[in-house]
C-alpha positions, -999 to +999 in steps of 0.1 A: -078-599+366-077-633+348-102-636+319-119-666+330-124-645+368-134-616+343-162-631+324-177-642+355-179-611+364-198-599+339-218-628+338-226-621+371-235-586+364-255-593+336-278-618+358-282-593+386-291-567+358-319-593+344-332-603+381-333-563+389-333-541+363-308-521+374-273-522+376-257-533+414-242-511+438-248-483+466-278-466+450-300-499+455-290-509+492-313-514+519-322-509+553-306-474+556-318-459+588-338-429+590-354-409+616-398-397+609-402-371+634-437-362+644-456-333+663-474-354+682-488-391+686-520-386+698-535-363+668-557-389+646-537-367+618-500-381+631-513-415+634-519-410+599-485-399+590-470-425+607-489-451+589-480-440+553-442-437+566-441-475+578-460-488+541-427-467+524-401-482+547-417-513+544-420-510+507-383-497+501-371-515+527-357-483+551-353-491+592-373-459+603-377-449+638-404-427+646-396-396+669-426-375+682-425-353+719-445-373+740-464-342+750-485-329+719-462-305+700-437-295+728-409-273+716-383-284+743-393-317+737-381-320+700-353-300+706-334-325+726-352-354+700-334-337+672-299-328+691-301-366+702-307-382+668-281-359+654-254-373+676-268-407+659-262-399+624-290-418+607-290-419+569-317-391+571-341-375+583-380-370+575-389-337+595-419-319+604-414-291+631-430-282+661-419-246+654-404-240+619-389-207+637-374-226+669-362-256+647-345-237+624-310-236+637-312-275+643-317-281+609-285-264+601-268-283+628-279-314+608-271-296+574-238-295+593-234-331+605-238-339+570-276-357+574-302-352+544-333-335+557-368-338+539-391-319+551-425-322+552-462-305+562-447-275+578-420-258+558-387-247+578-369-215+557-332-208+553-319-245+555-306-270+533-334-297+522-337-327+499-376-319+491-406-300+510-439-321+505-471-306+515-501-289+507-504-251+500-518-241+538-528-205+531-544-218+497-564-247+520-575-219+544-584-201+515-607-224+498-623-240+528-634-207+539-648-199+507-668-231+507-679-225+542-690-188+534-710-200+501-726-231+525-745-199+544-755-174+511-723-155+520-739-138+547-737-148+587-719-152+619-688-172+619-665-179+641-631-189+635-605-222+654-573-218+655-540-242+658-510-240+673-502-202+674-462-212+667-471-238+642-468-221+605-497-244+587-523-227+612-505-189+605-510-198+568-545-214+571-557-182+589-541-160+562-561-180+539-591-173+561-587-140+565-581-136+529-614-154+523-633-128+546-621-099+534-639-109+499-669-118+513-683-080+529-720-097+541-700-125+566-688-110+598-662-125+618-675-130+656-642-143+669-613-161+661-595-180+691-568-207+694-581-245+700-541-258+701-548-284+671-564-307+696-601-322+703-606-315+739-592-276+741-615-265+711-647-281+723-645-264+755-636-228+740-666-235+717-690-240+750-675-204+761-680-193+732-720-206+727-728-187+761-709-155+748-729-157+714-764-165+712-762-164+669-732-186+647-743-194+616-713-214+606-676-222+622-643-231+603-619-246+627-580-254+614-580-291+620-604-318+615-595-327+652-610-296+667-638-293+642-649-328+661-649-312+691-661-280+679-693-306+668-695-323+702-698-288+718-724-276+691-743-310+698-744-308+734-758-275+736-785-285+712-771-262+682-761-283+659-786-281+636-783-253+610-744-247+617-723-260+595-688-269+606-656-269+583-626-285+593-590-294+579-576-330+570-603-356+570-598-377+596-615-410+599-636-397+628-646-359+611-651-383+583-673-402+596-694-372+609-697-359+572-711-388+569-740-389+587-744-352+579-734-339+613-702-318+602-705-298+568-668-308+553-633-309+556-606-300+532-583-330+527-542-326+538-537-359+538-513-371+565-514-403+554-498-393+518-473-368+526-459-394+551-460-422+522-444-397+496-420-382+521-400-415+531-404-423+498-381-393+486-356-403+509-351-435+500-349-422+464-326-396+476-304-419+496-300-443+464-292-415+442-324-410+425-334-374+415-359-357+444-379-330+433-365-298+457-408-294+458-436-316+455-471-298+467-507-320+467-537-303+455-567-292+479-598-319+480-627-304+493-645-333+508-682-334+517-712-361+521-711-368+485-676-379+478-665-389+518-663-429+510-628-429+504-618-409+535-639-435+558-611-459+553-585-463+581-550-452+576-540-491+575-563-494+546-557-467+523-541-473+490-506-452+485-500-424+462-481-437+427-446-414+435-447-416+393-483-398+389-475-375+417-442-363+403-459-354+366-486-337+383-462-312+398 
């Protein structure tokens, strides 16, 4: 190279370095492509998720598509969604699974096809993975119950909502539960039964399970999205009153209901951040930034005194400073 070509080379280098901060190259492109898969799209929670994943591809400049079964959390569904987008190569993807069991293997067939994989909400075991974000499910099961239990003078009726029996946050959040009830020897467990994760399935196995119990001094359900129904149900057959419910993630609408003092609480998960966070580590990862291999959010309790934040709509919530939430790990 001539010198006179060489200086302005460096000249140039030096600008870039001045407008930036950081030296050019690879590790500061943009618009690599990356695929957010979802459980669902019709869970208040997802519509969260997705939200915070848009503001971090819009904010480090990422193509994301968003992938979800267009039936709520349908294994067969995501398995061809994942085989597909495999065949496509994107520059990652940002996983959650419908069944951390049954999507195991395809994780290893994108470990395979050489495509990073961060993984986020519910944890898939035995793969390869840039970074798990969530919260600790069995420790949120765990503490909501306790606050539920103490709600009541740790004596009563409860009865308990399940998720998705496939899904691993609702095996860990009953674990929690159950961990939870076997410290508390004057609350007795009426029933535990599945609500799917969704609004419409719970209420109506809480109006079976009104006419089964005449007494139920409190219920915990395992999303936010069945504790509204779990309400509705409660409300309808004139029961409300006296019962508290505790639900999981703090969705604008259970939100709300706090609120106005018709639901007891909700402990905060957060789809909104670990979507945010979780496209944020691959675009760190994908422009050679260090990625923590684990980065876990601590467990809000949220009631009628502190619920103003968590009446904001995805759209407007602020987003988690990656630099704060990495030091607090």
């Amino acid at each position: 190279m001539k010198y006179s070509k060489f200086i302005k080379a460096v000249a140039v280098g030096m600008a870039l370095i001045t407008a930036t901060g950081s030296l050019p190259g690879a590790a500061y492109a943009e618009g690599e492509k990356v695929a957010v898969f979802l459980k669902n799209i019709s869970n208040p929670y997802w519509r969260a998720v997705r939200i915070g994943s848009e503001k971090a591809a819009k904010e480090y400049g990422l193509d994301i598509t968003i992938v979800a079964p267009t039936k709520p959390d349908n294994i067969e569904e995501q398995t061809r969604q994942v085989e597909d987008w495999i065949v496509k190569k994107p520059d990652a993807f940002v996983f959650v699974p419908v069944d951390y069991k049954a999507m195991e293997p395809l994780v290893h067939k994108a470990n395979e096809a050489g495509i990073p994989v961060i993984n986020f909400s519910n944890r898939v075991e035995n793969v390869d993975l840039v970074s798990y974000i969530g919260s600790d499910d069995f420790t949120i099961g765990y503490e909501a119950a306790k606050y539920l239990f103490d709600e009541i003078g740790g004596a009563g009726k409860v009865v308990y909502i399940e998720g998705v029996p496939a899904a691993i946050t609702a095996q860990r959040r009953k674990a929690g539960f159950e961990k939870a009830l076997s410290e508390y020897e004057n609350i007795e467990l009426l029933t535990s039964q599945t609500g799917m994760y969704r609004r419409l399935p719970a209420l109506q196995v809480m109006e079976n399970l009104l006419q089964r119990y005449p007494e139920i001094d409190a219920v915990m359900a395992a999303n936010d999205d069945m504790a509204v129904g779990v309400v509705e149900a409660l409300k309808t057959a004139g029961r409300l009153d006296g019962v508290p419910v505790m639900g999981v993630d703090v969705i604008p609408d259970a939100a709300q209901l706090i609120k106005d003092g018709k639901m007891f609480a909700s402990a905060d998960y957060s789809g909104h951040d670990q979507g945010y966070l979780a496209v944020v580590a691959a675009a760190r990862h994908l422009r050679g930034e260090e990625v923590p291999a684990n980065i876990s959010l601590p467990v809000v309790i949220v009631n009628q005194g502190n619920v103003d934040p968590w009446l904001l709509e995805p759209e407007q919530k602020p987003t988690p400073d990656w630099d704060a939430v990495i030091a607090a790990q």
